[in-house]
VOKETOR-765801 format. One record per residue (C-alpha): residue number from 1; residue in three letters; x, y, z. Coordinates in steps of 0.05 Angstrom, whole numbers. Example, Ala and Ser with C-alpha at 12.3 -4.5 7.8 and 13.67 -1.06 7.14 Angstrom:
<recs>
<rec><k>1</k><r>ala</r><xx>246</xx><yy>-90</yy><zz>156</zz></rec>
<rec><k>2</k><r>ser</r><xx>273</xx><yy>-21</yy><zz>143</zz></rec>
</recs>
This chain:
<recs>
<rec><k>1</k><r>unk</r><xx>1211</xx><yy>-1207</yy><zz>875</zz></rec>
<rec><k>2</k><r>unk</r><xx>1163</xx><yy>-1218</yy><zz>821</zz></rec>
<rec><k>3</k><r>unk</r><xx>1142</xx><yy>-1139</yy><zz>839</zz></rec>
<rec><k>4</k><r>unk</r><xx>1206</xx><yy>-1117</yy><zz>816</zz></rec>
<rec><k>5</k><r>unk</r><xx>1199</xx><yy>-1135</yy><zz>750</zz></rec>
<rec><k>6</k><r>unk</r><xx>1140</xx><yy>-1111</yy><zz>736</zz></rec>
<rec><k>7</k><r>unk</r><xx>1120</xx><yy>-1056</yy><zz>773</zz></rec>
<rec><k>8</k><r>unk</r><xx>1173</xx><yy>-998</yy><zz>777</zz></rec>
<rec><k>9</k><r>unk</r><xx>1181</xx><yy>-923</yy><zz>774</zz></rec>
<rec><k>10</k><r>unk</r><xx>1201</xx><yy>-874</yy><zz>715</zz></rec>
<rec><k>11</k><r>unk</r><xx>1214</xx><yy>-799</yy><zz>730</zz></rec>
<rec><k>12</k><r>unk</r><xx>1170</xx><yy>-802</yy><zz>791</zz></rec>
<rec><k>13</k><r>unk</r><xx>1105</xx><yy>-839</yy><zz>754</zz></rec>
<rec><k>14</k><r>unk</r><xx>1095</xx><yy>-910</yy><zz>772</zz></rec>
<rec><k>15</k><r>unk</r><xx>1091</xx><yy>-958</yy><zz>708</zz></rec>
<rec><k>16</k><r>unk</r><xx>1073</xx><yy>-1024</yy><zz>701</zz></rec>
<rec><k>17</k><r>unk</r><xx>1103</xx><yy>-1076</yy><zz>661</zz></rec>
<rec><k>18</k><r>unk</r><xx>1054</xx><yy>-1120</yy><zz>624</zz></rec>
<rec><k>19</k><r>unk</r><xx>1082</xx><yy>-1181</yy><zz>613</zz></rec>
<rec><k>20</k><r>unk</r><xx>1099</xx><yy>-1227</yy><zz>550</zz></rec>
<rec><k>21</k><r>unk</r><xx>1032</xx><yy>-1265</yy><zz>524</zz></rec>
<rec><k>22</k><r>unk</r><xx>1066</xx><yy>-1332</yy><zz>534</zz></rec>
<rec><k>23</k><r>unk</r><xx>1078</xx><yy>-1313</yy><zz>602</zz></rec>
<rec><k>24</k><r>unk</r><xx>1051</xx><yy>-1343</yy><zz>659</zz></rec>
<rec><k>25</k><r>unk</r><xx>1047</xx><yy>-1286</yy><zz>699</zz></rec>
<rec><k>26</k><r>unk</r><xx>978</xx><yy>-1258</yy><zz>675</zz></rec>
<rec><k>27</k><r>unk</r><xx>933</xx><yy>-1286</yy><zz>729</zz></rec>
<rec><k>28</k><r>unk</r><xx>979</xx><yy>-1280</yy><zz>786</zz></rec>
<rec><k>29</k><r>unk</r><xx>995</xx><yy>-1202</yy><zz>767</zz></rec>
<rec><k>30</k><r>unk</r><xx>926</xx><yy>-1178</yy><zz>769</zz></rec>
<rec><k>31</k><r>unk</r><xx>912</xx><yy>-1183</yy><zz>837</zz></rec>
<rec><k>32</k><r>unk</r><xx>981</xx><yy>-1156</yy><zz>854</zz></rec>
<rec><k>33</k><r>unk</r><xx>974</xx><yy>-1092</yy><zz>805</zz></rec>
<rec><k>34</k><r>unk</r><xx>906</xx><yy>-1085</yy><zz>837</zz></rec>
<rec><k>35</k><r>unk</r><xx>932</xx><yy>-1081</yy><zz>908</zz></rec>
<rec><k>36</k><r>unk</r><xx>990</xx><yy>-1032</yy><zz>881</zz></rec>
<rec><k>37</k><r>unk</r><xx>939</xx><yy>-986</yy><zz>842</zz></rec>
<rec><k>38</k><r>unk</r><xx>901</xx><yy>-978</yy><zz>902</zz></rec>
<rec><k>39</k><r>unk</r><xx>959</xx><yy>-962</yy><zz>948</zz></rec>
<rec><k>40</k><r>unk</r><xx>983</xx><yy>-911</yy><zz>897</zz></rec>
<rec><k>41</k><r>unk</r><xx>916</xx><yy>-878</yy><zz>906</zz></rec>
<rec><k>42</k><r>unk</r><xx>916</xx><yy>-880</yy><zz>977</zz></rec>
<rec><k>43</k><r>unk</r><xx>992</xx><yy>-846</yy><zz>972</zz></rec>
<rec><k>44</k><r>unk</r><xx>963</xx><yy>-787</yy><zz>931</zz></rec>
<rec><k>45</k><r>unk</r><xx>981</xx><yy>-817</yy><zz>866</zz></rec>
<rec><k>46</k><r>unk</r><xx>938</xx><yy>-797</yy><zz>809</zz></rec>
<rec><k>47</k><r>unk</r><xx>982</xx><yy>-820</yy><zz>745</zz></rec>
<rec><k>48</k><r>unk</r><xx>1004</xx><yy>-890</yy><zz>725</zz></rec>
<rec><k>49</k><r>unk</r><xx>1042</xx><yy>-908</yy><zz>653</zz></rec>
<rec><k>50</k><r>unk</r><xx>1012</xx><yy>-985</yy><zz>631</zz></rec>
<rec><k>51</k><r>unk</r><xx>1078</xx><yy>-1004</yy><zz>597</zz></rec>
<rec><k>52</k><r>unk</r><xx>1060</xx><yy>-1054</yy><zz>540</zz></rec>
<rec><k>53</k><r>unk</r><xx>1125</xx><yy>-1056</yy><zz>498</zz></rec>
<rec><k>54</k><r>unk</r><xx>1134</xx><yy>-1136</yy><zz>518</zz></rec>
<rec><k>55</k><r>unk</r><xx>1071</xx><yy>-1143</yy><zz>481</zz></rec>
<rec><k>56</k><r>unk</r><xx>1087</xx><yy>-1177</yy><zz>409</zz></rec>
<rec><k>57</k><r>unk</r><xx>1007</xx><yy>-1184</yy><zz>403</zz></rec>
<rec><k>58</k><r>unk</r><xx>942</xx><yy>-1165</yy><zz>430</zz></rec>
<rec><k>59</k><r>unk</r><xx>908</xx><yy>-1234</yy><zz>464</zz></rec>
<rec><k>60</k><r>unk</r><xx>845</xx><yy>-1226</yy><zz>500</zz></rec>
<rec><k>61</k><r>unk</r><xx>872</xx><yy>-1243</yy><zz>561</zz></rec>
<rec><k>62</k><r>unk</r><xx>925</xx><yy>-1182</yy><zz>562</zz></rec>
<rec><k>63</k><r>unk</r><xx>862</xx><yy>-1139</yy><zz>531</zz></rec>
<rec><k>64</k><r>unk</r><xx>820</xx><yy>-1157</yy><zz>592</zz></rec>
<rec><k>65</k><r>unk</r><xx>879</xx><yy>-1137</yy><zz>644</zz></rec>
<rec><k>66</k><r>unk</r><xx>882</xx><yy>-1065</yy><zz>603</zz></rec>
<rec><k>67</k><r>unk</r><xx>815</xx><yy>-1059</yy><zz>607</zz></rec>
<rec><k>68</k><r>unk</r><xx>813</xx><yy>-1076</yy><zz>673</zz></rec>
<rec><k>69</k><r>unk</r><xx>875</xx><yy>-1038</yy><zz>702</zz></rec>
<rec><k>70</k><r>unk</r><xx>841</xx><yy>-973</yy><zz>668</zz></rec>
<rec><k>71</k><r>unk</r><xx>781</xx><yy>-990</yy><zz>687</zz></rec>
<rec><k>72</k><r>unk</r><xx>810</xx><yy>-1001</yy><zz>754</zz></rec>
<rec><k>73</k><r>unk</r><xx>854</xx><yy>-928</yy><zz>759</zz></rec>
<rec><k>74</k><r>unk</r><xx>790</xx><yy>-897</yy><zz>727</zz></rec>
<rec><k>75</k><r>unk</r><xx>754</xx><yy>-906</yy><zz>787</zz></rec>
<rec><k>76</k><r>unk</r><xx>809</xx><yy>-894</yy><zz>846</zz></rec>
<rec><k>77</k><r>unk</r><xx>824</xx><yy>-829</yy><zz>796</zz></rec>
<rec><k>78</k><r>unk</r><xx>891</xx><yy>-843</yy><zz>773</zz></rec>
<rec><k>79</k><r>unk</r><xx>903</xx><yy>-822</yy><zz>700</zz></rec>
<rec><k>80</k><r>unk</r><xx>930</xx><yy>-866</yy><zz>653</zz></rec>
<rec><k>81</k><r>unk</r><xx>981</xx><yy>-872</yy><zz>591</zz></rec>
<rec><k>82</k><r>unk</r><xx>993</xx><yy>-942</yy><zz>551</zz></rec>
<rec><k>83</k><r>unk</r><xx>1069</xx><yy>-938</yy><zz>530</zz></rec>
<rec><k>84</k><r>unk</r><xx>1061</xx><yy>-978</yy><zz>465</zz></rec>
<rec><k>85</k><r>unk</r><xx>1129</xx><yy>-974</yy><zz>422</zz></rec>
<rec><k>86</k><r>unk</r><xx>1093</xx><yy>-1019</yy><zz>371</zz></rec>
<rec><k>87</k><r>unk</r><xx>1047</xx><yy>-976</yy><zz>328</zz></rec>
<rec><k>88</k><r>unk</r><xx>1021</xx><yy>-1042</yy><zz>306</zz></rec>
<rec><k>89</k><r>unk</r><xx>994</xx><yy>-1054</yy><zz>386</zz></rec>
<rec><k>90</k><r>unk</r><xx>968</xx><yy>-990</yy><zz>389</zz></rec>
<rec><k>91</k><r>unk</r><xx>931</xx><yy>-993</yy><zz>329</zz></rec>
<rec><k>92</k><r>unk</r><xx>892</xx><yy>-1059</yy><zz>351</zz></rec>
<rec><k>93</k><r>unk</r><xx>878</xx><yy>-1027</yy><zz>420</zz></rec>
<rec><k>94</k><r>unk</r><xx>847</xx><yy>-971</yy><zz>385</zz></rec>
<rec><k>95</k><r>unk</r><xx>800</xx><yy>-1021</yy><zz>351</zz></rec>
<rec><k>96</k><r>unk</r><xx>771</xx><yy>-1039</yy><zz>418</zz></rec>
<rec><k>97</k><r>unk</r><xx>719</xx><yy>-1002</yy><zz>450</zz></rec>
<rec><k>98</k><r>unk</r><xx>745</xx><yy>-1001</yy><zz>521</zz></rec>
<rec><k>99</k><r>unk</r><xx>823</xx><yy>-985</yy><zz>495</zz></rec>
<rec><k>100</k><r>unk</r><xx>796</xx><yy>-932</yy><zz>440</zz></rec>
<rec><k>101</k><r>unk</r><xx>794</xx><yy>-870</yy><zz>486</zz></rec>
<rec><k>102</k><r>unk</r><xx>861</xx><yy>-885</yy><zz>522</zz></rec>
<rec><k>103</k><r>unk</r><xx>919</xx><yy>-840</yy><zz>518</zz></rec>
<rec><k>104</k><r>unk</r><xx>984</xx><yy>-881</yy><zz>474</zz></rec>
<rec><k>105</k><r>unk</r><xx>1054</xx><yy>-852</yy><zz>474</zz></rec>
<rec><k>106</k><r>unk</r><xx>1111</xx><yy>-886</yy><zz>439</zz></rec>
<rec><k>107</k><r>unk</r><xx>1163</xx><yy>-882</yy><zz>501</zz></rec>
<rec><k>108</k><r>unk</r><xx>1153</xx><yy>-872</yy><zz>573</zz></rec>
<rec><k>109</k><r>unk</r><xx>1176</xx><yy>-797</yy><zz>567</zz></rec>
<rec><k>110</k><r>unk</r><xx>1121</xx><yy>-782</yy><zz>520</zz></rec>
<rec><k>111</k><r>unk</r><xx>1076</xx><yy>-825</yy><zz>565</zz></rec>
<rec><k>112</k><r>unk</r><xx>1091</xx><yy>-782</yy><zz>623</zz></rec>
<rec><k>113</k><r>unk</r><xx>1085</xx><yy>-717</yy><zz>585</zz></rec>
<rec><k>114</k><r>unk</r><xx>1015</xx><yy>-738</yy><zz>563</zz></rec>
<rec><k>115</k><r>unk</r><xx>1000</xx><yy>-748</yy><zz>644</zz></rec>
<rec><k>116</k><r>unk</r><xx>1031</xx><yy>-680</yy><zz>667</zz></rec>
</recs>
């Protein structure tokens, strides 16, 4: 399923994949990570790792699903960690207003440290 690929588990904290910017997957996944944030919620979930190290660049269309998916978790209050191998990444993300304050690690253990 497309799920599979994108949405997993890592040491007990769900992450989700963001995918490639050539990908076609964008539109469809948004809807689908929505439904999945909220069921995490309603399971008692309150951490999530946004797994961005597909990323080769920062297009507006994968900056308006971050914002989004935080924006999103914010609310149902599930913390969040981007997983952003590529300092380069995380130092555009920081250059954005809604992706300033948001808590980077360069691997999914430090991610999931950061959430503990």
């Amino acid at each position: 399923t497309v799920l599979k690929e994108y949405v997993s588990e890592d040491g007990g904290c769900p992450v989700f994949n963001l995918p490639n910017p050539s990908s076609k997957m964008l539109a469809k996944l948004l809807p689908i990570f929505g439904k999945k944030l909220r069921a995490l919620a309603e399971d008692g979930n309150d951490k999530l790792i946004l797994d961005v190290a597909q990323l080769s660049d920062v297009t507006s269309e994968q900056v308006a699903m971050l914002v989004r998916l935080l924006t999103e978790a914010g609310t149902l209050g599930i913390r969040t960690a981007i997983c952003a191998p590529d300092q380069q990444i995380v130092t555009k993300l920081q250059q954005i207003a809604e992706t300033r304050e948001a808590r980077y690690a360069a691997t999914r253990d430090a991610a999931r440290q950061c959430l503990q």
